[in-house]
DRENDO-1510 file (C-alpha; in Angstrom, 1 decimal, always signed):
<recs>
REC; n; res; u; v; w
REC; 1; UNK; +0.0; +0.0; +0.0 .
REC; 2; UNK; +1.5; +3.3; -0.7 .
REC; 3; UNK; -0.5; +6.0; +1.4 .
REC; 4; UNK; +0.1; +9.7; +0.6 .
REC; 5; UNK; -0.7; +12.4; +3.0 .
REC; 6; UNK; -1.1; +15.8; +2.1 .
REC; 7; UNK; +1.5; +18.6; +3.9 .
REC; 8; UNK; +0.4; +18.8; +7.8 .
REC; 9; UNK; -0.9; +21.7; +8.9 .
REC; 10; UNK; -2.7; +22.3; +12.6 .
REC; 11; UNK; -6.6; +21.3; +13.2 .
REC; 12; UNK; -8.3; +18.3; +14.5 .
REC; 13; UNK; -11.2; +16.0; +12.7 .
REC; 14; UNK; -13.2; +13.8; +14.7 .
REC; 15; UNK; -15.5; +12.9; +12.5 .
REC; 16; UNK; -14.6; +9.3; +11.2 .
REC; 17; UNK; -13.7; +9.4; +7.6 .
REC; 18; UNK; -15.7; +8.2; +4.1 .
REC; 19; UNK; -13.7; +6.1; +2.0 .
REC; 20; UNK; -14.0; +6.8; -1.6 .
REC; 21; UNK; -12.7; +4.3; -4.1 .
REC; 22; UNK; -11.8; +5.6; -7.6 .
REC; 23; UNK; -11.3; +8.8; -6.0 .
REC; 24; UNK; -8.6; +10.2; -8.7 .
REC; 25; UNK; -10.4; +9.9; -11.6 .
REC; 26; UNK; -13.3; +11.7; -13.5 .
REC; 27; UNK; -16.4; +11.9; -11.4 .
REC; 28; UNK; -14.5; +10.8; -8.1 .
REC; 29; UNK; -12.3; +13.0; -7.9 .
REC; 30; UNK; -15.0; +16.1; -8.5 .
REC; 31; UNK; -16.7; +14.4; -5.7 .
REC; 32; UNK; -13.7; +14.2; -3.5 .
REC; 33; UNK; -13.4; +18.1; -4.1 .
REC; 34; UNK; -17.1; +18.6; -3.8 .
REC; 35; UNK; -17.2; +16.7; -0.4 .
REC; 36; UNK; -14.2; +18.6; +1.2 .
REC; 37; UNK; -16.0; +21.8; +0.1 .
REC; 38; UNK; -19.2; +20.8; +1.8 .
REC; 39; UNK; -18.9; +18.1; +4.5 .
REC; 40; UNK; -16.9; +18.0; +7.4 .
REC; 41; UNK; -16.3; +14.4; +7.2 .
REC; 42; UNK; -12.6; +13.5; +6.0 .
REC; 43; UNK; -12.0; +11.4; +2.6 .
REC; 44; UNK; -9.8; +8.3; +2.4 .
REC; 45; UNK; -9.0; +8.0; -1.3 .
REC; 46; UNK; -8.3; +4.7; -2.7 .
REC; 47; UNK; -8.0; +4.3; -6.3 .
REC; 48; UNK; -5.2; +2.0; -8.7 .
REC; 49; UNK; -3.9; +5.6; -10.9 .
REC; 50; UNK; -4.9; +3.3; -14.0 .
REC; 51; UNK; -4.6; +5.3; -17.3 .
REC; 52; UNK; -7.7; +7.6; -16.3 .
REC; 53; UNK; -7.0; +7.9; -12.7 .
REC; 54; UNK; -4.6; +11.0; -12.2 .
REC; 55; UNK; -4.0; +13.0; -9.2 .
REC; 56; UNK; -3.3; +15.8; -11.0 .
REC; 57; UNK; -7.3; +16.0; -10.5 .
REC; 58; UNK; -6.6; +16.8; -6.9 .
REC; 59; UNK; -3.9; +19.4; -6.9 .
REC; 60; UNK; -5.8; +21.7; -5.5 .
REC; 61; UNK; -5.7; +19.8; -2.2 .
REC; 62; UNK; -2.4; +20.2; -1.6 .
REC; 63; UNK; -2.2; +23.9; -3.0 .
REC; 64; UNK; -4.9; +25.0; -0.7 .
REC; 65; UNK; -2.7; +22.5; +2.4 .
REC; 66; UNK; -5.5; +20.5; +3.2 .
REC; 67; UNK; -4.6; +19.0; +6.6 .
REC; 68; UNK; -4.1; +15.4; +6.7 .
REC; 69; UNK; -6.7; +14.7; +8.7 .
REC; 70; UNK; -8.7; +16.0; +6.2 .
REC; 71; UNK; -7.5; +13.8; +3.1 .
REC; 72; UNK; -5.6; +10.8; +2.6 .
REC; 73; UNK; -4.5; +9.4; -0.7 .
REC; 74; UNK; -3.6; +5.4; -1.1 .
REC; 75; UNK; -2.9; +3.7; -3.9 .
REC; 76; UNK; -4.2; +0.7; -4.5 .
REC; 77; UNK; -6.8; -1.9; -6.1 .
REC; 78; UNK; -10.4; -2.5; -4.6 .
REC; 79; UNK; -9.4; -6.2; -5.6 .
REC; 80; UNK; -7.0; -6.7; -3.3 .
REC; 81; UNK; -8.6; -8.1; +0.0 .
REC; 82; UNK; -5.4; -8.0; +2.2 .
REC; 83; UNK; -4.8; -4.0; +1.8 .
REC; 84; UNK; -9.1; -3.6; +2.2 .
REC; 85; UNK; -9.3; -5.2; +5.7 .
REC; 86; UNK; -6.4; -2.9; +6.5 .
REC; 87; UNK; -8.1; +0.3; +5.5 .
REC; 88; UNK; -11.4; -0.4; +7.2 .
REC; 89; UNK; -9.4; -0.9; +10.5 .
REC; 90; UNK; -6.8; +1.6; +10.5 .
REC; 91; UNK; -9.4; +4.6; +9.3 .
REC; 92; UNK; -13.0; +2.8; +10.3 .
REC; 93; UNK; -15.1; +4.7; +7.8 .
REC; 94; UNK; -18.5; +5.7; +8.1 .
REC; 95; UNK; -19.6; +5.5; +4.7 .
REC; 96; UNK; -18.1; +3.7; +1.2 .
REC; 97; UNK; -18.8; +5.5; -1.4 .
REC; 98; UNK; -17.6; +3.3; -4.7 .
REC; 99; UNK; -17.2; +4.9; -8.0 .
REC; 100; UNK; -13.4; +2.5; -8.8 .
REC; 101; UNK; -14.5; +0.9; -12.1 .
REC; 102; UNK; -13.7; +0.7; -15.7 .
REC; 103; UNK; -16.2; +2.5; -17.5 .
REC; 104; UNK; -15.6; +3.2; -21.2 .
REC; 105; UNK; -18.1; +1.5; -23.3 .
REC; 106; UNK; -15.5; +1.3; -26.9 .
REC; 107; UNK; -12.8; +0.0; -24.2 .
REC; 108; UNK; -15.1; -2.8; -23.1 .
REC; 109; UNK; -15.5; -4.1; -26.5 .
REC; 110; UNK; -12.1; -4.2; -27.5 .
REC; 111; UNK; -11.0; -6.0; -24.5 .
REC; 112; UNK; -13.9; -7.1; -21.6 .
REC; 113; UNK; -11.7; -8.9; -19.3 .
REC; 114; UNK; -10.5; -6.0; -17.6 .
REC; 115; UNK; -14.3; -4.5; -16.6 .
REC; 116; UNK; -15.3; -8.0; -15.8 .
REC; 117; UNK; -12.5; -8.2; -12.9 .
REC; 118; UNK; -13.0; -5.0; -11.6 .
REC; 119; UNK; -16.5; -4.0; -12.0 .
REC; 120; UNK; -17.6; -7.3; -10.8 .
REC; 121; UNK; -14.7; -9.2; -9.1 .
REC; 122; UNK; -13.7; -5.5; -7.4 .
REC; 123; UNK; -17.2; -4.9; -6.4 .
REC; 124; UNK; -17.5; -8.1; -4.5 .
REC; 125; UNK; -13.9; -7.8; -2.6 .
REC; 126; UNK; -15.2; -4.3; -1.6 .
REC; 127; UNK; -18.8; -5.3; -0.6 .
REC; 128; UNK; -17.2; -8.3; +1.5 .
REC; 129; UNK; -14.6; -6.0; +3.4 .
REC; 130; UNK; -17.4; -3.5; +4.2 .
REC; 131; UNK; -19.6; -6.2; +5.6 .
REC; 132; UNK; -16.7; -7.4; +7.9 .
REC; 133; UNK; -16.2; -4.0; +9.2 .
REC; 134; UNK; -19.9; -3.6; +9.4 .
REC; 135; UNK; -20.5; -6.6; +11.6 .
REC; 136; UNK; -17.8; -4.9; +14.0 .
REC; 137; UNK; -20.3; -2.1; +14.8 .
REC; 138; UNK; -22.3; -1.0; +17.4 .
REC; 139; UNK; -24.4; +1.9; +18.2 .
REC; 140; UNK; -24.7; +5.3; +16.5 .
REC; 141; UNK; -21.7; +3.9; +14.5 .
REC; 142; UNK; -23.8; +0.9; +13.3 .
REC; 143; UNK; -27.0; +3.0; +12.2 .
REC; 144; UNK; -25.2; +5.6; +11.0 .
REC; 145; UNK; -22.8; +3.3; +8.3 .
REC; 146; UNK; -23.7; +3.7; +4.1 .
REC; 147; UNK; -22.1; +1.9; +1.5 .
REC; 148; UNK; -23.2; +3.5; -1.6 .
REC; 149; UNK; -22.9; +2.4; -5.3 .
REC; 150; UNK; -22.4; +4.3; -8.2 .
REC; 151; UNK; -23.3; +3.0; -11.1 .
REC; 152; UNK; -24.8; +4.0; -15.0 .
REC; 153; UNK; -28.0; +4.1; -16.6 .
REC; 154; UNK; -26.7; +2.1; -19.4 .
REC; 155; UNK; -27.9; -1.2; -16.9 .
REC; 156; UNK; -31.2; -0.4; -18.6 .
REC; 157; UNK; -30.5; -1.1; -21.9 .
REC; 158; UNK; -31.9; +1.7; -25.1 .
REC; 159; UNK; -35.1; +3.6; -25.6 .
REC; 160; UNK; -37.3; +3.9; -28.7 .
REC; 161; UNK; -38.1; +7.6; -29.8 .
REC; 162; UNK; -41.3; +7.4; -27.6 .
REC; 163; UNK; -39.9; +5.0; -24.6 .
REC; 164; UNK; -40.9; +6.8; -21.6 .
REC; 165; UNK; -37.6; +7.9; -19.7 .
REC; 166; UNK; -35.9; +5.0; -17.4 .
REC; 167; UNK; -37.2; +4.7; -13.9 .
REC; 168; UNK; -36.1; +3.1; -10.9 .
REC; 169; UNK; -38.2; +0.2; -11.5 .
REC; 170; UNK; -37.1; -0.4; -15.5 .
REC; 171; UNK; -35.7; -4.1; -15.9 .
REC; 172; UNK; -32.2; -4.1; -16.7 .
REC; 173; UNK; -31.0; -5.0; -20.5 .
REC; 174; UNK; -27.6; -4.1; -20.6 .
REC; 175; UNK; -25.8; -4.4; -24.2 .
REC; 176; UNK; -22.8; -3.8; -23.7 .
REC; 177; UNK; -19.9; -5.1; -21.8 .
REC; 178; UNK; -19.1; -2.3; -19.7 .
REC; 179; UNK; -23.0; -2.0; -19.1 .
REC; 180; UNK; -23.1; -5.9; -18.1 .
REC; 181; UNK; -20.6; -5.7; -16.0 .
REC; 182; UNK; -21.9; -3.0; -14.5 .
REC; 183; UNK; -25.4; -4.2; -13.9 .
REC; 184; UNK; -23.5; -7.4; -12.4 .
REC; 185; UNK; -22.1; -5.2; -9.7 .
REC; 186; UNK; -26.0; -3.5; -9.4 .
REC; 187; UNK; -26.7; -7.2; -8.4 .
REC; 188; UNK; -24.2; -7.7; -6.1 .
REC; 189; UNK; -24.8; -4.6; -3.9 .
REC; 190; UNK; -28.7; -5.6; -3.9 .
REC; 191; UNK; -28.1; -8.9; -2.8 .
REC; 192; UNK; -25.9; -7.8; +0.1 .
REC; 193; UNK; -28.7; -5.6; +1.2 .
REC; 194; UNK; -30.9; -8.3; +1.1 .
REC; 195; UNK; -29.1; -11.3; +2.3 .
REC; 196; UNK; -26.9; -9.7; +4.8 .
REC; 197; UNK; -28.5; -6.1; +6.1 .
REC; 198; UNK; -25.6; -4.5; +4.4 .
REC; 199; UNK; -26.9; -0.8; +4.5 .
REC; 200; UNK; -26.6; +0.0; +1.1 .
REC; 201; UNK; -27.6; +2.5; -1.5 .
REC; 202; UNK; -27.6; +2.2; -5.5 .
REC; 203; UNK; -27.2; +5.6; -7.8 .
REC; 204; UNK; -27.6; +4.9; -11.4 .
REC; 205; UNK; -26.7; +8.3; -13.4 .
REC; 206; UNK; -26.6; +9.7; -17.4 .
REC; 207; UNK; -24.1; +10.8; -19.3 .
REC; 208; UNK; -21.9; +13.2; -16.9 .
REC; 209; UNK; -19.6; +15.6; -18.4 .
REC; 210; UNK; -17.4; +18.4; -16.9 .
REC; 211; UNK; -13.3; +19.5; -15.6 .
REC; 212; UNK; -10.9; +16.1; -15.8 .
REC; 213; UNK; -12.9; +14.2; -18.3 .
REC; 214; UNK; -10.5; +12.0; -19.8 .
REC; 215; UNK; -10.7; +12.8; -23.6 .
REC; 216; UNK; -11.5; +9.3; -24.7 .
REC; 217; UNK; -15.6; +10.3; -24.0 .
REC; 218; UNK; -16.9; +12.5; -26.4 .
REC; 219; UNK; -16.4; +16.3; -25.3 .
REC; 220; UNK; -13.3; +16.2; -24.0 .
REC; 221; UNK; -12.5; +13.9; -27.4 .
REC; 222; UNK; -14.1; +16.4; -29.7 .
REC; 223; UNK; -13.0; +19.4; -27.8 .
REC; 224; UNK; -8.9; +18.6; -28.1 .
REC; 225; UNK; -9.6; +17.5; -31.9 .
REC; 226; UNK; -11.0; +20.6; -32.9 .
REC; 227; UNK; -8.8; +22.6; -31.3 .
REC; 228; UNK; -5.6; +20.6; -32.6 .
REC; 229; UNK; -7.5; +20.8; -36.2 .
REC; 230; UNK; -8.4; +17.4; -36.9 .
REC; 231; UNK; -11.5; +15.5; -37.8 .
REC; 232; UNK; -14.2; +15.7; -34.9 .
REC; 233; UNK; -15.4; +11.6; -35.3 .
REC; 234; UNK; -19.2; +11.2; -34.9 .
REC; 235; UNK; -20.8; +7.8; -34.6 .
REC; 236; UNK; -23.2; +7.0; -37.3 .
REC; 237; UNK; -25.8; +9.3; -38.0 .
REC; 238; UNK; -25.5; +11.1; -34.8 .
REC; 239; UNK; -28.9; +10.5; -33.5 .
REC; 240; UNK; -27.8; +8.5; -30.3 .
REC; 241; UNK; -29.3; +10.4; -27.8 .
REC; 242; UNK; -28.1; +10.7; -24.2 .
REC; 243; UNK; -29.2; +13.2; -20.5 .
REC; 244; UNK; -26.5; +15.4; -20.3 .
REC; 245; UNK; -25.0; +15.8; -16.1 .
REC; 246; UNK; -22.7; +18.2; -15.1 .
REC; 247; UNK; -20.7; +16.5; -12.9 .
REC; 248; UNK; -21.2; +18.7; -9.9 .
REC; 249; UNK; -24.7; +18.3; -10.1 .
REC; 250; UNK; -23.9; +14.8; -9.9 .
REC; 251; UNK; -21.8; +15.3; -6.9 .
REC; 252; UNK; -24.5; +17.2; -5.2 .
REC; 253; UNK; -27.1; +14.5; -5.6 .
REC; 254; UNK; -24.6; +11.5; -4.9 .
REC; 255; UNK; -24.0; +13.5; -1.3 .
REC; 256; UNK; -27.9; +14.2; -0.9 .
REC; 257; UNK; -28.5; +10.3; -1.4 .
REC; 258; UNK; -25.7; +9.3; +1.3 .
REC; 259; UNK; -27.1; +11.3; +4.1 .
REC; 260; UNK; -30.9; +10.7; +3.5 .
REC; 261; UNK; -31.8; +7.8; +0.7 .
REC; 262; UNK; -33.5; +4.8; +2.4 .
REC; 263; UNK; -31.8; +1.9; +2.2 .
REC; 264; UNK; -31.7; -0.5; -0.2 .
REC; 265; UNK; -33.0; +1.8; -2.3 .
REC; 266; UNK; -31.7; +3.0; -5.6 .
REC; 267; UNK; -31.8; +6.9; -7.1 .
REC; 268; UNK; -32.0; +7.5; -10.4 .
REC; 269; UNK; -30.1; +10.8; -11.4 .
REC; 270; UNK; -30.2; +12.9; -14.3 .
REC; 271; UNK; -29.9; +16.0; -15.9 .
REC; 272; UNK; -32.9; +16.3; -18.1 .
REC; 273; UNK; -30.6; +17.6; -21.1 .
REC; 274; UNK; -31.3; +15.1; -24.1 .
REC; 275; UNK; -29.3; +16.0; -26.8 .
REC; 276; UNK; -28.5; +14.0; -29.8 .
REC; 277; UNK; -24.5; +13.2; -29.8 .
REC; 278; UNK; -24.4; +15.2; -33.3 .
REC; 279; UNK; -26.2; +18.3; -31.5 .
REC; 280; UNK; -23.9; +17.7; -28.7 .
REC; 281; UNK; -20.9; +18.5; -31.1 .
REC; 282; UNK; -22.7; +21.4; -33.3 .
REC; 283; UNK; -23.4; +22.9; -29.7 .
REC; 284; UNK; -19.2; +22.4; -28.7 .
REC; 285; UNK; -18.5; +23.9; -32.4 .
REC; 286; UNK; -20.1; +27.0; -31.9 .
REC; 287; UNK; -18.7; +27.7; -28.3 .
REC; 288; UNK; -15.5; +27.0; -29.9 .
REC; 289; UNK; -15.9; +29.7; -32.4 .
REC; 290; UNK; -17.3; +32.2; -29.7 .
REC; 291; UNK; -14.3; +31.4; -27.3 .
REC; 292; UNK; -11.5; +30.4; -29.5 .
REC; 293; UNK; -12.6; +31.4; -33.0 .
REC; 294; UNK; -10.7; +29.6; -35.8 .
REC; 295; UNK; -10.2; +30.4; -39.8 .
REC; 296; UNK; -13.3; +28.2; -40.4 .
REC; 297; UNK; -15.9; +27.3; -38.3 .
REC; 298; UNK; -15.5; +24.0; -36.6 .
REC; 299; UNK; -18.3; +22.1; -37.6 .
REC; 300; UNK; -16.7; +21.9; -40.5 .
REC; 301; UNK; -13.8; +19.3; -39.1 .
REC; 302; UNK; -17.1; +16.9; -38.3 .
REC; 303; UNK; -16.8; +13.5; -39.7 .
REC; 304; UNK; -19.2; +10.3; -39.9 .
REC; 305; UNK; -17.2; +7.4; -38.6 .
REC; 306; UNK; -18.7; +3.5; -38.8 .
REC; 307; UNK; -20.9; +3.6; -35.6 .
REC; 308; UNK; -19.7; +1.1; -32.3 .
REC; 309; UNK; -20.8; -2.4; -32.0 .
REC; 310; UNK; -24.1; -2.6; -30.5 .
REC; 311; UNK; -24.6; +1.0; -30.1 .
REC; 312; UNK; -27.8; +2.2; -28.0 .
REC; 313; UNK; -29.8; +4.2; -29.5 .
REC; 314; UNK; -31.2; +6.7; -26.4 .
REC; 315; UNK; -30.7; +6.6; -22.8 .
REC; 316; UNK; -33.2; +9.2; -21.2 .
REC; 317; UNK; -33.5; +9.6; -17.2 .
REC; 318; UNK; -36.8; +10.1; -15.0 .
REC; 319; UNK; -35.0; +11.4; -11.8 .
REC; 320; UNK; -38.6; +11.9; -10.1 .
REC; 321; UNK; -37.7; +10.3; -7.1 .
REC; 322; UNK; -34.8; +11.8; -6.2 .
REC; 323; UNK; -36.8; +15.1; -6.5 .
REC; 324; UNK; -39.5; +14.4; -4.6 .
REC; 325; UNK; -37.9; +12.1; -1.5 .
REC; 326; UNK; -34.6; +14.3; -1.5 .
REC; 327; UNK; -35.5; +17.2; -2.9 .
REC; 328; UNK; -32.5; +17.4; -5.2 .
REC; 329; UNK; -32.3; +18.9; -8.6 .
REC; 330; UNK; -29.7; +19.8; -11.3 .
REC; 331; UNK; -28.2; +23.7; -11.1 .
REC; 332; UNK; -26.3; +23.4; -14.7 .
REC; 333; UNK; -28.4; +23.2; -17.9 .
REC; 334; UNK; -26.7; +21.6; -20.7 .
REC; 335; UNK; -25.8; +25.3; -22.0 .
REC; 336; UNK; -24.3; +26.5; -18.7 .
REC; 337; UNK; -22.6; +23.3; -17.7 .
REC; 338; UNK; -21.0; +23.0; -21.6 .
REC; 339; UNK; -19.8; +26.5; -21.2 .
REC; 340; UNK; -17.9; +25.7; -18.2 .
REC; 341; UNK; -16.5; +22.6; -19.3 .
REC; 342; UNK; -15.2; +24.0; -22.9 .
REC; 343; UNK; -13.5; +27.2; -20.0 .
REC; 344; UNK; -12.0; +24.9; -17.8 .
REC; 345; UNK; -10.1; +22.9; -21.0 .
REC; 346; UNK; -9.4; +26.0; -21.9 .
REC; 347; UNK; -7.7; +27.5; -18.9 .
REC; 348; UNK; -6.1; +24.3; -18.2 .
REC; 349; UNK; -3.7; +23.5; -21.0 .
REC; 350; UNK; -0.7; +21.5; -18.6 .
REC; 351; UNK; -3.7; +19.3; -17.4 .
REC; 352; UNK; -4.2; +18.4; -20.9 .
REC; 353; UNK; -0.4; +17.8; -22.2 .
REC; 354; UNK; +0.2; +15.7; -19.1 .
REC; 355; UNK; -2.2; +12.7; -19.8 .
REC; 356; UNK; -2.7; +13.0; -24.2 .
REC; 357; UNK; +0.6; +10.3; -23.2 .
REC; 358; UNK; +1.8; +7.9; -26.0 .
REC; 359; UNK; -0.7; +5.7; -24.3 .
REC; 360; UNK; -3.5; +7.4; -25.3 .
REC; 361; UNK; -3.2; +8.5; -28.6 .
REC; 362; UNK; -2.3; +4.9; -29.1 .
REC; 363; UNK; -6.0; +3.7; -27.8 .
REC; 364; UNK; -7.7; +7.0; -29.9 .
REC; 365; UNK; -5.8; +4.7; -32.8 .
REC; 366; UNK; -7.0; +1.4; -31.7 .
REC; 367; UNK; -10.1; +2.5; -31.7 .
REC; 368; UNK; -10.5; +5.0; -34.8 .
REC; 369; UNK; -8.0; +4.2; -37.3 .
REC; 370; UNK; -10.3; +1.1; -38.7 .
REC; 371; UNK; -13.8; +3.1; -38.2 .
REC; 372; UNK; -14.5; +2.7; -42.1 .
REC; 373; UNK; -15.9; +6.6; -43.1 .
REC; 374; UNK; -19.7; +7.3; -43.4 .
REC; 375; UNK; -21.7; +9.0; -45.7 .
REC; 376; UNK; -25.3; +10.2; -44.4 .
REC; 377; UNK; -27.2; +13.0; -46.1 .
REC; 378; UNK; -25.4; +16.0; -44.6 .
REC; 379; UNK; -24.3; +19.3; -45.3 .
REC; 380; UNK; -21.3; +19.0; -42.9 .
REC; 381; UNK; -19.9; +16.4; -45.5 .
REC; 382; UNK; -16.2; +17.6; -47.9 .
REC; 383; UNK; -14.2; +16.6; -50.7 .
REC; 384; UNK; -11.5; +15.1; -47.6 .
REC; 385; UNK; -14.5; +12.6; -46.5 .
REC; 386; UNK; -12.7; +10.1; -47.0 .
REC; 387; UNK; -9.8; +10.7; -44.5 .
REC; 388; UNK; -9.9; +8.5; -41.4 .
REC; 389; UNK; -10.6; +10.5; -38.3 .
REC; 390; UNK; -7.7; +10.3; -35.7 .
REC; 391; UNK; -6.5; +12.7; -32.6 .
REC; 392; UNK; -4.0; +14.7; -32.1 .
REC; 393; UNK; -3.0; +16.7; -28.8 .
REC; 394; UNK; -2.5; +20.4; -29.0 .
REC; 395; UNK; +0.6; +20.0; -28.0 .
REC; 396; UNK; +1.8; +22.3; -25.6 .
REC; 397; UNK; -0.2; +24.2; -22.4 .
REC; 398; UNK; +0.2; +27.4; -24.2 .
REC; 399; UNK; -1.8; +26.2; -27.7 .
REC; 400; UNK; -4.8; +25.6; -25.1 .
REC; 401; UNK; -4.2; +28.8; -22.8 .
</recs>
C-alpha cells in the first residue's frame, strides 16, 4: 500500500472518515473536491492511478494545504482483500462511497476482461470488506454506516423515440460489456442488502460531463480534436441520444442520497438535457468559435465514422424520485454546464499535455484508425470525407491557454 498524506498543517477532525474508491479519476475525484468543500467528514482516497486515474485531478488539495486529517491518498486496487481489511481498521469509515470501475463502453468491446475483474470481481472484494467492518459495529456507529454504489443508466439497456424515460423500476437490459458488468455489480450490492443487512444505497446516473474528463468520452474527445485541427469523429448518423449531467450536479445529488436515501433503495439521477451526440458537437463547435474562434468554423472538421458495435440508440433519465424524497435537482443546464466545461479545457492547458501520453493516442488509434468513413445525407460532408478521423493533442499548455 503506498499512502500519501497531504503537507500537515494544525486542526483536528473527529468525524470518522468516508472512503472513496476511484477517488482520482473523473467523477470521483469532483466528488472528492465537492465533499471537502461541503462536509466535514474527511476522505480516504483509494484508487489504482490506472490510465484515467490522475491525481493531477486533486492538486488543489495540496495547493490549498488540506490538513491530513482532512484527506488521505492510497494507492491501491479494490481487488486486493489484504490491503481492504487494513483500511477499514486503520481509518473505520462511516460511509463507502464506490465509484473504482472501468467505465468506457468502446474500451469494453475491445478488450472485456479487464471490466469483468474490476467491476464485478472488485465490487464483491469491496462489498465483503465492508460487511466485515460492518459486523464490527455498534451503536450510532452501526445506524449511522452507508455503502453507496455508483453505477450508469446504461444497466437499462436503449429507448425507442417514444420509450418513456428509465425509472427506478425499468428491468435491466444491458448491451454492452461495460453496461453488463456493471449491472452485475448492481446485483451484487442488492443482494448484500438483502441477504446480509448490508446498509446499502444504488445511484444509477446519465451521461456526466465536466473538468478532468478523460478525452476518450466524447467532449473532451471532440473538444482537443478541434482545437488541434483534426477530424471531430461522430458515430453513425449522430442521433444516439443521451441526458447530459454536469458533474457537480452529480456530486450534489450522490452527497444528498448518502445522508438521506433509504436503504436498499436505488436513485436515479439525471440532468434532463437530451441531446443528440451530433447536437452535442454542433453545440461544442459554436462555443469553440465564440471562445477560441478559428479560420473556419468548426463544424466543419465533423466526420461520420462507422458507428460502435451494438450502439444504443437513447438513454433518457426520470429522476422523479430523487426530486421528490430528496428534494434534489440539477443547477447546470446543458448550456451553462457546456460553457464551463469548454473554459476549464481552456484554462487548463498542462492538465491536458500531461495525460494526451503515447498511451493514449495509441487507444484513440486502436479505436478510430479502422472506423471505415460514413456517408449520411449532410451538409457538414467535404471533398476530404474520406480521411480516417484520428486525434491529435495540441501539444503544448500554451496552444490551449
Amino acid at each position: 500500500m503506498n499512502e500519501e498524506l497531504l503537507p500537515e498543517t494544525s486542526g483536528a477532525f473527529a468525524a470518522p472518515p468516508i472512503l472513496v474508491t476511484g477517488g482520482a479519476g473523473f467523477i470521483g475525484s469532483n466528488f472528492v473536491l465537492d465533499w471537502l468543500e461541503n462536509e466535514a467528514a474527511p476522505v480516504v482516497n483509494l484508487d489504482l492511478l490506472t490510465y484515467s486515474g490522475n491525481l493531477e485531478n486533486l492538486a488543489s488539495l495540496a495547493q490549498a494545504s488540506t490538513p491530513p486529517e482532512r484527506y488521505t491518498f492510497v494507492h491501491g486496487d479494490i481487488a486486493d482483500t489484504a490491503l481492504l481489511t487494513q483500511l477499514f481498521a486503520e481509518h473505520r469509515p462511516r460511509a463507502v462511497v464506490h465509484f473504482a470501475a472501468e467505465s468506457h463502453v468502446d474500451r469494453s468491446i475491445l478488450g472485456p476482461e479487464a471490466f469483468l475483474r474490476t467491476n464485478i470481481d472488485g465490487t464483491f472484494r469491496l462489498l465483503e470488506a465492508a460487511r466485515a467492518h460492518y459486523a464490527t459495529l455498534a451503536g450510532t456507529e452501526r445506524d449511522a454506516f452507508r455503502f453507496l454504489h455508483v453505477s450508469t443508466d446504461e444497466v437499462y439497456g436503449t429507448l425507442a423515440p417514444t420509450d418513456p424515460p428509465f425509472a427506478e423500476t425499468t428491468p435491466y437490459a444491458p448491451n454492452s460489456p461495460y453496461a453488463a458488468s456493471k449491472a452485475s455489480s448492481d446485483f451484487l450490492v442488492r443482494a448484500w442488502h438483502h441477504t446480509y443487512g448490508l446498509p446499502t444505497l444504488i445511484t444509477n446516473c446519465s451521461n456526466n460531463y465536466g473538468p478532468f474528463q478523460f478525452p476518450e468520452k466524447l467532449i473532451p474527445l471532440v473538444l482537443l480534436n478541434a482545437l488541434a485541427g483534426k477530424s471531430l469523429p461522430v458515430y453513425g448518423d449522430g442521433q444516439q441520444v443521451r441526458d447530459w449531467l454536469f458533474v457537480r450536479d452529480h456530486c450534489s445529488a450522490i452527497r444528498a442520497v448518502l445522508v438521506g436515501g433509504r436503504l436498499g433503495q436505488t436513485y436515479n439521477i439525471g440532468g434532463n438535457n437530451q441531446r443528440a451526440n451530433l447536437d452535442v458537437v454542433k453545440t461544442l463547435c459554436a462555443l469553440l468559435d465564440e471562445l477560441r474562434p478559428a479560420a473556419q468554423p468548426y463544424a466543419q472538421q465533423i466526420r461520420y465514422v462507422q458507428d460502435r458495435p451494438g450502439h444504443d440508440r437513447r438513454y433518457a433519465i426520470d429522476a422523479r424520485k430523487i426530486q421528490a424524497e430528496l428534494g434534489w435537482y440539477p443547477v447546470d443546464t446543458f448550456e451553462t454546464g457546456l460553457r464551463r466545461t469548454v473554459e476549464w479545457y481552456l484554462a487548463n492547458g498542462d492538465w491536458l499535455a500531461n495525460i494526451t501520453s503515447g498511451a493514449y493516442k495509441r487507444w484513440i488509434e486502436d479505436n478510430y484508425s479502422a472506423r471505415a468513413p460514413q456517408s449520411p445525407s449532410s451538409d457538414l460532408r467535404s471533398s476530404d470525407q474520406e480521411e480516417s478521423p484520428t486525434f491529435q493533442p495540441v501539444g503544448t499548455a500554451k496552444g490551449l491557454a
